[in-house]
C-alpha positions as a Python dict, from the first residue, in 0.01 Angstrom:
ca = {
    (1, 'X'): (0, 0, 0),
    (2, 'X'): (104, 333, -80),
    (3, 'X'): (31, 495, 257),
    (4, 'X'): (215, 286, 437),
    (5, 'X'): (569, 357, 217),
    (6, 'X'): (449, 728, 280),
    (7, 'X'): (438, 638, 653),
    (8, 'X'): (744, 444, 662),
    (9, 'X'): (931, 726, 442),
    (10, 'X'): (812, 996, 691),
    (11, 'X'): (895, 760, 1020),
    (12, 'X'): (1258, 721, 897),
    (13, 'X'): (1308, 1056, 842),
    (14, 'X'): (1236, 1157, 1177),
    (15, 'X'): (1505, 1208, 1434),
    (16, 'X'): (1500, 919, 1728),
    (17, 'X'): (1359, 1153, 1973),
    (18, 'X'): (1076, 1260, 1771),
    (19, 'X'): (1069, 846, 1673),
    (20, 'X'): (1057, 763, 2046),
    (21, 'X'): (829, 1070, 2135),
    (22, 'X'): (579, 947, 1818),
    (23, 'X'): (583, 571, 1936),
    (24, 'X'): (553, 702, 2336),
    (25, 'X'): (255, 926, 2173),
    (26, 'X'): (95, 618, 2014),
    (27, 'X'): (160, 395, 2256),
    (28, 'X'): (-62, 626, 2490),
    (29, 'X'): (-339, 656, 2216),
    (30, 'X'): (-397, 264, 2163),
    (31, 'X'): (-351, 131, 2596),
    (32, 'X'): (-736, 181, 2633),
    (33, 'X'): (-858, 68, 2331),
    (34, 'X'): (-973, -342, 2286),
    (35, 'X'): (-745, -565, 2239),
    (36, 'X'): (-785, -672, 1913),
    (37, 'X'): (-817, -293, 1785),
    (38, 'X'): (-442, -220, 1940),
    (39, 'X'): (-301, -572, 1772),
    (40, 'X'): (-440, -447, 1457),
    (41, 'X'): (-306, -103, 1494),
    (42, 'X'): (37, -257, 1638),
    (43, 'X'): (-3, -481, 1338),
    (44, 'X'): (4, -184, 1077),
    (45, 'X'): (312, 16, 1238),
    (46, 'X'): (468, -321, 1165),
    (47, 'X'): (412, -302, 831),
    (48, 'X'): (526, 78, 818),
    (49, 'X'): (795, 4, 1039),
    (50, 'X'): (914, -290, 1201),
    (51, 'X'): (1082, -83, 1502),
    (52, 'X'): (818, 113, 1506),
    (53, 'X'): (563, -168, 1594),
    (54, 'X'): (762, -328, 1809),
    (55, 'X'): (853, -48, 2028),
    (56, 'X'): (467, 19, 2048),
    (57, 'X'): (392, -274, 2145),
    (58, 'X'): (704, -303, 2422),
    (59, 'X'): (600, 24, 2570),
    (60, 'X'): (260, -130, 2647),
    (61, 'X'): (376, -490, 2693),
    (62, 'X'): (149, -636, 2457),
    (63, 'X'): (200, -1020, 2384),
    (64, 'X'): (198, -1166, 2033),
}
């Protein structure tokens, strides 16, 4: 998908604070939300970024 090389283009073009501040950001966003929503979401940043899901995912200790 198209949006997701956008995403991924834009991600890795950020500096790693703003990448950690975005996935802290995120990370916040998705802790409330049903489970299955934030492994779909978490599922997504992996595809625009693996680092970027993962780090998501370890900042709210989701299991896979």
């Amino acid at each position: 998908m198209k949006e997701l090389i956008q995403a991924g283009e834009f991600f890795n073009k950020l500096s790693e604070a703003q990448k950690k501040d975005l996935e802290e950001a995120v990370a916040e966003d998705i802790f409330f939300l049903e489970d299955d929503l934030q492994k779909k979401i978490i599922s997504l940043l992996n595809d625009v970024d693996h680092r970027l899901g993962t780090n998501v995912r370890r900042r709210n200790d989701f299991t896979t």
